[in-house]
C-alpha positions as CSV (number, residue, x, y, z in Angstrom):
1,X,1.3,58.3,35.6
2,X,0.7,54.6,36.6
3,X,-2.8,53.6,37.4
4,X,-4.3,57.6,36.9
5,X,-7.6,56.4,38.3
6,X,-6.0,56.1,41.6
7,X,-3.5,58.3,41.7
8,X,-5.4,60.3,44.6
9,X,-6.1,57.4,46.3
10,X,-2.2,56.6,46.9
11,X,-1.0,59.9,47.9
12,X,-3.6,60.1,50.6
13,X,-3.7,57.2,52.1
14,X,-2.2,57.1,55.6
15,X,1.2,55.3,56.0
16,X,2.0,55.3,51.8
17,X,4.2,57.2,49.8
18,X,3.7,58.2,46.8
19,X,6.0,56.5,43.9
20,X,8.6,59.3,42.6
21,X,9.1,59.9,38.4
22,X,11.9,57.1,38.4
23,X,10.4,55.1,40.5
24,X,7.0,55.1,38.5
25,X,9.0,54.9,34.9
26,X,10.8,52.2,36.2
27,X,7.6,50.6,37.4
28,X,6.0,50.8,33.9
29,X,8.7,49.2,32.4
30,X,8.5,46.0,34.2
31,X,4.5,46.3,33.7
32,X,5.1,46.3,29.8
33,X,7.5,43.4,29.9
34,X,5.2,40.9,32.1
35,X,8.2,39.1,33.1
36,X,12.1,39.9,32.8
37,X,14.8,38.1,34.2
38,X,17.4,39.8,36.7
39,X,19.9,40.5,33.6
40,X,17.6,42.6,32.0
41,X,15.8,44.2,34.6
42,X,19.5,45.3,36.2
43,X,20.0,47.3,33.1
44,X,16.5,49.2,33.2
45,X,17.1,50.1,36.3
46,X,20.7,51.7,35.3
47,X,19.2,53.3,32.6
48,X,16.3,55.2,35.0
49,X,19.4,55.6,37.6
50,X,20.5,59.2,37.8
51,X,22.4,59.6,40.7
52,X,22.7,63.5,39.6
53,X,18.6,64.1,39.9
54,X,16.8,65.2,43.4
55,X,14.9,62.1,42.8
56,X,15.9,59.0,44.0
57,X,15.6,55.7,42.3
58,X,17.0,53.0,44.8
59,X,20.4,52.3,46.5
60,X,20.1,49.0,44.0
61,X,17.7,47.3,42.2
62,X,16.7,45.5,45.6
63,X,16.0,48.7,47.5
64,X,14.5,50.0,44.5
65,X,12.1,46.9,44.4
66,X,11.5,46.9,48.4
67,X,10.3,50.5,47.9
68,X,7.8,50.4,45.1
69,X,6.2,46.9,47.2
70,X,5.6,49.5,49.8
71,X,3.5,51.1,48.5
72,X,2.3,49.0,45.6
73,X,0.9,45.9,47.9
74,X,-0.9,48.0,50.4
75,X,-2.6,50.7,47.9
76,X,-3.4,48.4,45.1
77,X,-2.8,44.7,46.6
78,X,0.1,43.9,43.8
79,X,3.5,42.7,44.7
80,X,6.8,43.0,42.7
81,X,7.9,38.7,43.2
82,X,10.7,37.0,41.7
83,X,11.8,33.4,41.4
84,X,14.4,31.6,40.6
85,X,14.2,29.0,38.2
86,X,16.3,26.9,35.3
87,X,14.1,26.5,32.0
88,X,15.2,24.4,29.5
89,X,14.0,26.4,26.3
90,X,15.7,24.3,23.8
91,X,17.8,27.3,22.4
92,X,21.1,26.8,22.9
93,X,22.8,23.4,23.0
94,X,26.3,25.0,23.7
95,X,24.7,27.2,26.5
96,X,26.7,26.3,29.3
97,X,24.6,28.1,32.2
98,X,21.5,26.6,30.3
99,X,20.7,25.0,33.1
100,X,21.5,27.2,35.9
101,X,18.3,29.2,38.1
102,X,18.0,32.4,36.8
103,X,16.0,34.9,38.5
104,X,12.9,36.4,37.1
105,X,11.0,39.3,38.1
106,X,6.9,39.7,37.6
107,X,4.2,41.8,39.4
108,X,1.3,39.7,41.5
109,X,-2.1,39.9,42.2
110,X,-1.7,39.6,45.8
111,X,-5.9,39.0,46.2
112,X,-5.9,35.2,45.6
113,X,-4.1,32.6,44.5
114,X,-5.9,30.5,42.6
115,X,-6.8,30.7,38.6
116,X,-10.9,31.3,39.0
117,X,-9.2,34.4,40.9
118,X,-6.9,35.2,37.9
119,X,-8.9,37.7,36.0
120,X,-8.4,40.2,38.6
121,X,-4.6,40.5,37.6
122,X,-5.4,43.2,34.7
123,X,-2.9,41.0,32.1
124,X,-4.7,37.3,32.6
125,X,-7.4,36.7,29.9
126,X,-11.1,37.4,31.4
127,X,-12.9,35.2,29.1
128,X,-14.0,32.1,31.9
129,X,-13.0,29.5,29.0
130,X,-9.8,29.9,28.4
131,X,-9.7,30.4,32.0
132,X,-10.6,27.2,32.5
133,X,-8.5,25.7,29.7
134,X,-5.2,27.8,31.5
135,X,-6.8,25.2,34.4
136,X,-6.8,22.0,32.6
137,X,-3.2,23.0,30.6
138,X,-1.5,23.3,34.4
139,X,-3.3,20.4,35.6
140,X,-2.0,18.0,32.6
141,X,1.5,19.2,32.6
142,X,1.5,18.6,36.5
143,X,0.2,14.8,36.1
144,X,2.5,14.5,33.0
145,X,5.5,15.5,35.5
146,X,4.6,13.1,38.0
147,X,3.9,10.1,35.3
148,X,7.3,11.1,34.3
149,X,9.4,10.6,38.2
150,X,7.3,7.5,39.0
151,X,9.0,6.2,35.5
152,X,12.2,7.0,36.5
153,X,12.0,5.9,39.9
154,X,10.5,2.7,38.8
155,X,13.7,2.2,36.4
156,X,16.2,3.1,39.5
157,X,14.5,0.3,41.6
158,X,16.7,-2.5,40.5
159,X,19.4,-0.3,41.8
160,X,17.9,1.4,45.0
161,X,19.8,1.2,48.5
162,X,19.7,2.9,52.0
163,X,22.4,4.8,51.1
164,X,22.5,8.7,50.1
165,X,24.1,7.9,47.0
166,X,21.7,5.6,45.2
167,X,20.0,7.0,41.6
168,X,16.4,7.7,43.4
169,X,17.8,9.6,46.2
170,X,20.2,11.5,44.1
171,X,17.1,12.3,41.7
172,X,15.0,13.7,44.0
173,X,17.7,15.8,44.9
174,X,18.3,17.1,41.5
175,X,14.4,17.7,41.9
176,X,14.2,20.0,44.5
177,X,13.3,23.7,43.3
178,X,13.7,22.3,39.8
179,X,9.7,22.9,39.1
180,X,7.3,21.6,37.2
181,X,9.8,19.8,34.2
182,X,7.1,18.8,32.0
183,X,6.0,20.1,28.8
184,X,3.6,19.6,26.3
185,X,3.1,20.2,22.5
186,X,0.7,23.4,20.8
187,X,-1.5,20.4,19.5
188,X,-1.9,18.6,22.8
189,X,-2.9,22.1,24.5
190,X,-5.2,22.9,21.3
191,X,-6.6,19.2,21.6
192,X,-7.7,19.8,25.2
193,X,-10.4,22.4,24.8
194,X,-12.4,19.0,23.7
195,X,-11.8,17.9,27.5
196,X,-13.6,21.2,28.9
197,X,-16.6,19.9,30.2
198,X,-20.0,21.9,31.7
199,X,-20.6,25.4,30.8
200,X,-16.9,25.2,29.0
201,X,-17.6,22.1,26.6
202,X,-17.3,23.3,23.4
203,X,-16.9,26.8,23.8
204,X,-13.4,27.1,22.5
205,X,-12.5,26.9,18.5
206,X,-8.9,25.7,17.7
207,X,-8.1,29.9,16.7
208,X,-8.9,31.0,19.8
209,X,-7.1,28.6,21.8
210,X,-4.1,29.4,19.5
211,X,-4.9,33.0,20.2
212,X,-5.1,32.3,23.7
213,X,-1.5,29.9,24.0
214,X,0.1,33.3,22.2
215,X,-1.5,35.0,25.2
216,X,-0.1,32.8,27.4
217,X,3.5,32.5,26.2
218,X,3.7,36.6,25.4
219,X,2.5,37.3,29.2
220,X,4.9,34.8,30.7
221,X,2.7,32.1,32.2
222,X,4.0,29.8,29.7
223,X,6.9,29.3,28.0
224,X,9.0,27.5,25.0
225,X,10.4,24.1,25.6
226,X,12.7,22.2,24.5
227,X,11.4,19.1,22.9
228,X,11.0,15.9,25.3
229,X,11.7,13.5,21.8
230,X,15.3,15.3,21.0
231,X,13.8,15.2,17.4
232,X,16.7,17.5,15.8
233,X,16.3,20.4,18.5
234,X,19.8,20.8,19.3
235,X,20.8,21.1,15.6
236,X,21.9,25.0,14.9
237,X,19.1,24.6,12.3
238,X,16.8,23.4,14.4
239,X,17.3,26.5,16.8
240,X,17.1,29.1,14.0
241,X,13.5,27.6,12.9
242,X,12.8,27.6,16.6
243,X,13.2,31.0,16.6
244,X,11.3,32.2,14.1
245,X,7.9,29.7,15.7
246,X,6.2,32.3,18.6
247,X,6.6,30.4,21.7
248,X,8.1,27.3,19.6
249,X,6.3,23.4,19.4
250,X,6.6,22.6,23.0
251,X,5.7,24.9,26.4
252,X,5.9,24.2,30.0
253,X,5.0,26.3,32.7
254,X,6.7,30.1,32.7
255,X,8.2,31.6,36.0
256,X,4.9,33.6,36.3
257,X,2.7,30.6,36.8
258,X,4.9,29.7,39.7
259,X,4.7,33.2,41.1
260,X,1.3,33.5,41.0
261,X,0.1,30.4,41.7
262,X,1.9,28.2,43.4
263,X,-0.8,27.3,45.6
264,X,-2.6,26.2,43.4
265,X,0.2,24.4,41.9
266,X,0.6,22.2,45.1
267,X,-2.9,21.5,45.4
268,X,-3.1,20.1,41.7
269,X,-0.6,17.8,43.1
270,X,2.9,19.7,42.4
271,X,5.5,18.5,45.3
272,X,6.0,21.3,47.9
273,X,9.8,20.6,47.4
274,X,9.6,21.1,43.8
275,X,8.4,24.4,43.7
276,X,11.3,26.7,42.9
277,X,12.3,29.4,45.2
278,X,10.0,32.0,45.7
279,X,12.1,35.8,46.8
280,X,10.0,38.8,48.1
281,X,11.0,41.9,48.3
């Protein structure tokens, strides 16, 4: 069973129901997948369905995700969260829903939301360093993002009016929910455990901040990009060597990073209307 340790704990506890056998294997499959989009997790949950068996799973795969958040936020203070969110991951040229929100599902830490409180989500690393270079890695892409719109806005000045149709306007539209676009190579993330300063500086060899990206990218906090320089990623070539490199030469910022952390995401600086949509259950 999920969580054994405190299995008593939940069927006692005043007001919470215990998760049923479907509703516990269907909860362990999510677990084991860190993040799945809605495609996917629409066909686990048709495989668990058995509308012949005395126990039920869910009208749908929203009721079946309202009821597992009852009792999974208030007996162990996680939350079943999805997003929606369009990620360029440099795949597919002829993708034509490339660049169409997709919805992705993740469990929380509902405790904190902030990265020093990260550890306490059982999946995050606990070692402090690459904490703090998870930090510095969010931070960068974030300033990198906004480098990037004050570019273009500065190019669309020449052109600017009062009018709803004028290329600054319409890009900030475009913006809105889009999240963080930004990305940044393996080497510039493996490059900035020499920027860790205090107790971090020097803490961090260039293996276990690879180790630690793979970490990253496997758990869904980060994910593949496409590459900003167009250097021959759209070539069907260039999309079956990207497959076969974990995590490929570019990431940005996965769908659990805005999840979990979108706070902290707006404090580094991350526009409010950026953030993509956000869906409880």
């Amino acid at each position: 069973t999920l969580f054994p340790q405190r299995e008593q704990t939940v069927k006692t506890m005043e007001g919470i129901n215990p998760l049923n056998i479907p509703q516990q294997r269907f909860l362990q499959r999510l677990l084991s997948l860190h993040v799945v989009n809605d495609a996917d997790l629409n066909q686990i949950w048709e495989e668990i369905h058995q509308p012949a068996n005395n126990e039920y799973l869910g009208r749908d795969l929203n009721d079946t995700l309202s009821t597992i958040n009852r009792s999974l936020k208030p007996a162990f203070a996680l939350e079943i969260r999805s997003v929606a969110l369009a990620l360029d991951l440099g795949t597919n040229a002829e993708d034509e829903d490339a660049d169409r929100p997709k919805i992705y599902h993740t469990i929380i830490n509902c405790n904190g939301d902030d990265i020093s409180k990260a550890n306490s989500n059982p999946d995050m690393t606990k070692n402090p360093h690459e904490l703090a270079l998870f930090r510095l890695i969010i931070e960068r892409l974030i300033e990198k993002s906004q480098e990037d719109n004050d570019d273009n806005d500065d190019d669309d000045d020449a052109e600017e009016n009062d009018n709803e149709g004028s290329p600054r306007k319409r890009r900030r539209r475009d913006r809105r929910g889009a999240g963080c676009q930004a990305s940044l190579s393996r080497m510039a993330m493996i490059n900035l455990r020499t920027e860790l300063k205090g107790a971090h500086a020097g803490k961090l060899s260039i293996s276990q901040v690879e180790n630690a990206l793979n970490l990253f990218v496997a758990q869904g906090w980060l994910v593949q990009a496409a590459n900003p320089k167009g250097e021959g990623e759209r070539t069907p070539d260039a999309r079956k060597k990207k497959r076969t490199s974990f995590g490929g030469s570019y990431l940005q910022l996965g769908p659990r990073s805005y999840m979990e952390f979108s706070e902290f995401l707006t404090n580094a600086g991350l526009e409010k209307e950026i953030l993509p949509q956000l869906l409880s259950h």
